[in-house]
N, C-alpha and C positions, 0 to 999 in steps of 0.2 A: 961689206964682207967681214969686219968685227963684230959686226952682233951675230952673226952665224958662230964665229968662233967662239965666242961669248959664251954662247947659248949650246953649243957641243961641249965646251969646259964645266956649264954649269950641270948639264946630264950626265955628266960622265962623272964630277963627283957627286952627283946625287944617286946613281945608281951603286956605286961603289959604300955610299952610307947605307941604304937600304941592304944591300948581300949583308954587311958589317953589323948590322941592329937583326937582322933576320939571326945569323951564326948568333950571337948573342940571344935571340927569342929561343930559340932549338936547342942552345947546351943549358941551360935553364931550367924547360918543359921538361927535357932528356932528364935533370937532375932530381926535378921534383917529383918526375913517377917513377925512378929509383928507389928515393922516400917513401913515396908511399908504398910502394909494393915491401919496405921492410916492416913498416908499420902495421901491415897488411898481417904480414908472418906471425910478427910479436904479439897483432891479438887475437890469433890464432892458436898460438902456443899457449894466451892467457886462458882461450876460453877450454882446451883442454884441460889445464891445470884445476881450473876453478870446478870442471866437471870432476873430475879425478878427486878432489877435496870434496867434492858434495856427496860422491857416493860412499867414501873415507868414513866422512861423519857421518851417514845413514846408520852404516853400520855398529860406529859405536853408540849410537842411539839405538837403534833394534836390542845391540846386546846390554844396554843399561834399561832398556825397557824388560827383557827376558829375567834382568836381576842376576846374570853372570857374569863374574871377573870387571867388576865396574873398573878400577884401576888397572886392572892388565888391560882392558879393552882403549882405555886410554893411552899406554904405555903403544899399543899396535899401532894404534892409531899414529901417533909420531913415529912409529918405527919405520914404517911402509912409506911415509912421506919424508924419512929421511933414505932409503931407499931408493928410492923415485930421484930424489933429486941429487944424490950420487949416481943415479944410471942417466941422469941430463945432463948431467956437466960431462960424461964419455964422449 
């Protein structure tokens, strides 16, 4: 009759380690696609930005190619990307 009890003490903390490592595997999983769903955003957000600067520059290339306002078209150029990034920090 002791090795029954034995052996229902020994399942009963085994089953109770397993739920215990499970909750532990779950808040984890749970935290790591947290993460990534932020990482997700960020390069998101980057590959906007980096669009946004690529069409930026076209244009001050188009207008140093055309030979107008070579230094104002520069000056625009940071202007609009300080612009931009004063309306991302709202």
């Amino acid at each position: 009759m002791t090795e029954f009890i034995k052996m229902d003490i020994f399942f009963f903390v085994t089953t109770l380690a397993v739920v215990f490592l499970t909750g532990i595997v779950v808040f984890i999983l749970w935290r790591v696609a947290r993460i990534l769903r932020y990482v997700e955003h960020i390069s998101k957000q980057i590959a906007l930005e980096s669009d946004a600067i690529r069409h930026d520059l076209a244009g001050v290339h188009s207008d140093i190619q055309k030979g107008k306002g070579r230094l104002q078209s520069v000056f625009n150029f940071f202007g609009t990307r300080m612009k931009r990034a004063s309306h991302n920090k709202k």
